[in-house]
N, C-alpha and C positions, 0 to 999 in steps of 0.2 A: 705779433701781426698775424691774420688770418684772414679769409677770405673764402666764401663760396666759389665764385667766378674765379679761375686763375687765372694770374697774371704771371711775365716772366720775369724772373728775378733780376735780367739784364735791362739796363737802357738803352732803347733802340739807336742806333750809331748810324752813318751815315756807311755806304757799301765801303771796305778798305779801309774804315777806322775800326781796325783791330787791338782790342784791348791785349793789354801782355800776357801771355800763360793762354788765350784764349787758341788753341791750335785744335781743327774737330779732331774725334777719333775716327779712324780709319776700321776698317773689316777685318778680322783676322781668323787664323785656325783656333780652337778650342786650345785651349793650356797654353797658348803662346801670349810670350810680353811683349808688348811692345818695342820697333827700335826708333832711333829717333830718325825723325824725318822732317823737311821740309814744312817752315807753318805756312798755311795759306790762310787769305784774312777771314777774317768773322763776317759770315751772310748771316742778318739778321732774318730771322722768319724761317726758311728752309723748312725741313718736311714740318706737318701741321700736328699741334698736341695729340699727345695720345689718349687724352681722354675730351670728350666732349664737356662743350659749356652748356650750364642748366638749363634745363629747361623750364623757366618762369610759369610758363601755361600750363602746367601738368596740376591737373586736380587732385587734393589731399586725396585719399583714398578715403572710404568711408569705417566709421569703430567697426560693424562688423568684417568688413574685409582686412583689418588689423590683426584683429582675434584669431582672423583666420590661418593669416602669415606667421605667426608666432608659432614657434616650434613646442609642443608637449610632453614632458616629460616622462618615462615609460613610470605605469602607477603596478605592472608587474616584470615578473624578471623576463628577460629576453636574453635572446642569444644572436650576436650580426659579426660578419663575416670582414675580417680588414680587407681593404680593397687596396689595388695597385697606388693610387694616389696617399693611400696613408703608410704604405711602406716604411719601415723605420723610424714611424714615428712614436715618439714616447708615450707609454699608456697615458698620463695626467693629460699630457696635451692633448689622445689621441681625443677623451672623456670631453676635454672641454670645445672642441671643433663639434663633436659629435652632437653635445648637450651647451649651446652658449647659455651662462646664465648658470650655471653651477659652480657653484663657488669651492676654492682652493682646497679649504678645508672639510669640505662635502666628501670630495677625491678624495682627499688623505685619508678618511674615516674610512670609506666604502674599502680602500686599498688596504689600508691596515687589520681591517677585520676578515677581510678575505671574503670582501662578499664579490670582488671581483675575481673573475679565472679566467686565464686563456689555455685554451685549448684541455678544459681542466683542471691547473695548476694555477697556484696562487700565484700571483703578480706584485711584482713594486711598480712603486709609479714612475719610477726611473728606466723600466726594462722597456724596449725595443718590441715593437710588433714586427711582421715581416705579413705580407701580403698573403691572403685566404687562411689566418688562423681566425678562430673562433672566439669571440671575447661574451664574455657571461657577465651582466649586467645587471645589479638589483634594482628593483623599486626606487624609482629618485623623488627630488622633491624640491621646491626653492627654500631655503631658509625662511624663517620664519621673523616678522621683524623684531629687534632688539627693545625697540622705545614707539609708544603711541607718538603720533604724530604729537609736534609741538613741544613735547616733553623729554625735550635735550637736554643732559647733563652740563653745568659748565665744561667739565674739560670736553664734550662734544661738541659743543655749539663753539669752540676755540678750531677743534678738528674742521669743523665745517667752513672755518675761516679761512681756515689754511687751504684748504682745497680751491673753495674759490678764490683766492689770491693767486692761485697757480694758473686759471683757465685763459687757453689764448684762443679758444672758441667754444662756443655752445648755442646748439638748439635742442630743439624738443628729443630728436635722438640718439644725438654724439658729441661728445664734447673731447675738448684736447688740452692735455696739461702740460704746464711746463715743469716736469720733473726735477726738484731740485740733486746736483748733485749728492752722496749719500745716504741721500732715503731711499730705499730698498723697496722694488714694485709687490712682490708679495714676500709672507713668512718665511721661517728656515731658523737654523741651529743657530743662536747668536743672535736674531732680529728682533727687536721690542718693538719698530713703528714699520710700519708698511702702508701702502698707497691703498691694497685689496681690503684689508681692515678698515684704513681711515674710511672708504669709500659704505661702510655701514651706516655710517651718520646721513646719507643722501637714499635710503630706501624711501621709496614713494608710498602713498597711501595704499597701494596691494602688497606692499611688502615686497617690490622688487629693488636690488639695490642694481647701481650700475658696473659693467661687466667690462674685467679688461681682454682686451682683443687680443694684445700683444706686449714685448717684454722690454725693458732696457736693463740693462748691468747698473748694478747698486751705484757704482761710480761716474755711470755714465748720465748725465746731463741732457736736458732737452724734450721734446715731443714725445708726448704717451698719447696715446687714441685708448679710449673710454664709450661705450657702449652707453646708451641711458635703456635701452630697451630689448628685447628679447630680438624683437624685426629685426631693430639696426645690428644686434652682435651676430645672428644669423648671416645677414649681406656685408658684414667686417670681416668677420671670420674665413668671410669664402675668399674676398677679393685679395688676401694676404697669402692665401693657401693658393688660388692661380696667378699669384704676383703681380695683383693689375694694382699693389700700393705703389708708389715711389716714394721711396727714405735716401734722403741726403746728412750725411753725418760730415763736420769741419771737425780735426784734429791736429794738434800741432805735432809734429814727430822728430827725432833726431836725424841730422842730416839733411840731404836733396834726392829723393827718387829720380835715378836716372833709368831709362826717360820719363822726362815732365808727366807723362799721360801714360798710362797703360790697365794693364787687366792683368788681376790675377788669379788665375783660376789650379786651384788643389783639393786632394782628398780632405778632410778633418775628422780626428777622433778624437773622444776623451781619456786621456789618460789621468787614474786615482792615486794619489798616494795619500799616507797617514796626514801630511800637514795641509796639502793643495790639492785641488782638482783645476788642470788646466784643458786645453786643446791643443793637440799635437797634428804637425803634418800626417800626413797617412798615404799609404799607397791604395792602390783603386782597388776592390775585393777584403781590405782589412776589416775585420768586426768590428760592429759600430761605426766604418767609415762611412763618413756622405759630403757630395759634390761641393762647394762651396765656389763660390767667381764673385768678385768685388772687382770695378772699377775706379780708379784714382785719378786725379791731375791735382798737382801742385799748382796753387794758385799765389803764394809770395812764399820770399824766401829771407832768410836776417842771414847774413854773413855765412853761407854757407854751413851754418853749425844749423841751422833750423829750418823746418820747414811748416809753414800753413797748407793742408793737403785739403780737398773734398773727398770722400767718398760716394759710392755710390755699390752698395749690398744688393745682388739680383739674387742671390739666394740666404737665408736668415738662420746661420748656423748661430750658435753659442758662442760668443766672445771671436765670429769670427773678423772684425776689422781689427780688432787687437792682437790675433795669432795673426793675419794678413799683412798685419805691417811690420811685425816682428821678424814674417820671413825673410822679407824683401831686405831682411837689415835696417828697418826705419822704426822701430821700434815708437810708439805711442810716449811723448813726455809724463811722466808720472805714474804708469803703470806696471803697478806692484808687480803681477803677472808675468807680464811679458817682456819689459823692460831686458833685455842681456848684453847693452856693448859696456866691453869693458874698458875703465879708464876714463869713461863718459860722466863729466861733471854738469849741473844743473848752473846754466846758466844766473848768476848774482839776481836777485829779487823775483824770478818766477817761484810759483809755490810746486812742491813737490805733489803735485795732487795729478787725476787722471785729468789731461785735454784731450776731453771727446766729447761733440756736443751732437744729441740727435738735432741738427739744426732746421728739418722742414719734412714734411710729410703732404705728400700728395694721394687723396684715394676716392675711387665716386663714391660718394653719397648715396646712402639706403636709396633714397627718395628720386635719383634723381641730381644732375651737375656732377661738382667736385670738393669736396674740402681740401683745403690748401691751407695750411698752417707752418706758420714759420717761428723758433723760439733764439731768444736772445741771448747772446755768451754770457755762462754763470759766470760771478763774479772774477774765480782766480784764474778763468780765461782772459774776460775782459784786462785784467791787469797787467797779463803775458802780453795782448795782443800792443795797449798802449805802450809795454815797457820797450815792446820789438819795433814798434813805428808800425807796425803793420794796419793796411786801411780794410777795415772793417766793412767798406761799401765798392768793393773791390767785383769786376764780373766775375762770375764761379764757373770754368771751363768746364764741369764736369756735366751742364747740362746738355753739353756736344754727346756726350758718352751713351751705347746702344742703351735700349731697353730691356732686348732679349725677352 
């Protein structure tokens, strides 16, 4: 389901017919959780969306004011300055906010050959910038296309099947997929299919392919936002980096968060070792650490052993709703990761696989309005949620939850 105009995911009630789990959140200090309190009923309407509905009268823009919006790729080297907003941020990702439309493997090459430097010194594309160092920039460029138009290989014109079999929107500049769980959004050590490859079969007659904005975990299910153009990955790119997206992610986890509704707000690092790379709590000032707050409410529950949770990510760490529930002791069903209570057996006929689905993505639109896309429980969700009784068309308390 998707939709330009948003609409609310609840059905309008009558004042004081409060759905169950539907309790607002309340104000609180930074790093505190919630305790439980008193529910007061569900006002339908209350404050007004936070994004505007489109505007239908707004004239396309003209090709050449297109051309003009479209970012240029630098055609010699340069040298630009990390600014406070990109603090900490990973070289690969810093390259791709910087340049939308350069693809994964452009970065690896430019990285590995050392044509990039900070401050000097060779870079990986895993290292950490820090605010006013110097990054040294070659020559870029768009890839160049694979195949003349028309002249798709079978196994491409199969790839190209697959993609649009996944789309749960598209226009002319953005389109949104439904990621199946384990397929993998781009390369890495071990991956043979990925989404940023597949997405080679869909380059246009200038040879631009379309560009992904943003990430999910190999495991993880649901809403991917996809770039068709250089404009829209430019005003993607941005609206993700000042948080004006909204991601609602549904997960089943062990147990009941007590309470129903809260925030969690912690440091996150990575810590490496020879078999895993996970995320680890952190304390505030630790290397590589950075802020992370997720919001939750439990929206049903099966016999106390389970819980169907929303979340709601204000800031987009790495694997953070999966270290987030981990802390709290609610640990994500099926994930390899994070998964630690002990003596915790998997309930008879659910699949040992990750439940976490990007279930809906709210974010304006290049042009103008909103895209609002919403994706459907993968399959061995679907089968947990039937096995649990759990209702699928249930109101999601978490849309009570701040924006921040």
């Amino acid at each position: 389901m998707s939709r330009r105009d948003r609409k609310p995911l609840a059905k309008s009630r009558a004042p004081g017919d409060r759905p169950k789990g539907a309790r607002p959140f309340r104000n609180r200090k930074p790093g505190e959780r919630m305790r439980d309190e008193r529910p007061s009923a569900h006002r339908p309407g209350g404050k007004p969306p936070r994004f505007s509905e489109p505007r239908n009268d707004r004239p396309e823009p003209p090709e050449s004011a297109k051309a003009a919006a479209e970012p240029q790729f630098p055609t010699k080297v340069q040298t630009v300055v990390v600014t406070a907003d990109e603090n900490n941020m990973r070289v690969d990702r810093f390259l791709e906010a910087r340049f939308p439309g350069l693809s994964f493997s452009h970065i690896q090459r430019i990285v590995r050959k050392g044509e990039l430097r900070v401050n000097g010194k060779r870079a990986d594309s895993k290292d950490r910038l820090e605010e006013g160092q110097n990054v040294r920039i070659p020559p870029l460029k768009l890839d160049a296309p694979k195949a003349a138009p028309g002249s798709l290989s079978e196994a491409a014109t199969r790839t190209l099947h697959a993609l649009k079999d996944m789309i749960l929107y598209e226009d002319a500049d953005v389109m949104v997929l439904n990621k199946p769980q384990g397929l993998a959004v781009q390369g890495g050590s071990g991956i043979t299919r990925n989404i940023d490859d597949m997405l080679e079969v869909m380059r246009d007659a200038k040879g631009q392919k379309p560009r992904l904005v943003h990430r999910l975990d190999r495991e993880t299910a649901g809403c991917l936002l996809v770039a068709k153009t250089r404009f829209a990955a430019t005003a993607l790119t941005g609206s993700f980096r000042h948080r004006s997206a909204r991601k609602i992610y549904w997960a089943l986890v062990a147990g009941v968060p007590k309470p129903k509704q809260g925030r969690i707000s912690t440091y996150l690092a990575k810590e490496e070792s020879e078999e895993d790379t996970i995320m680890r709590i952190a304390a505030h000032g630790d290397e590589g650490a950075s802020h992370a707050v997720t919001y939750y409410a439990v929206v049903e529950t099966s016999a106390q052993k389970l819980a169907w949770v929303s979340l709601k990510p204000v800031t987009g760490r790495t694997h953070q709703l999966r270290a987030h529930m981990a802390h709290i002791d609610h640990a994500i069903v099926g994930d390899p990761k994070y998964f630690n209570r002990e003596n915790w057996q998997l309930p008879g006929g659910l699949q040992n696989r990750l439940h976490l689905l990007a279930r809906r993505i709210v974010i304006p639109h290049p042009r103008g309005g909103v895209i609002d896309a919403t994706a459907p429980l993968p399959p061995h969700m679907l089968q947990s949620w039937n096995l649990l009784g759990l209702e699928h068309d249930r109101f999601d308390p978490i849309e009570n939850a701040p924006e921040e």
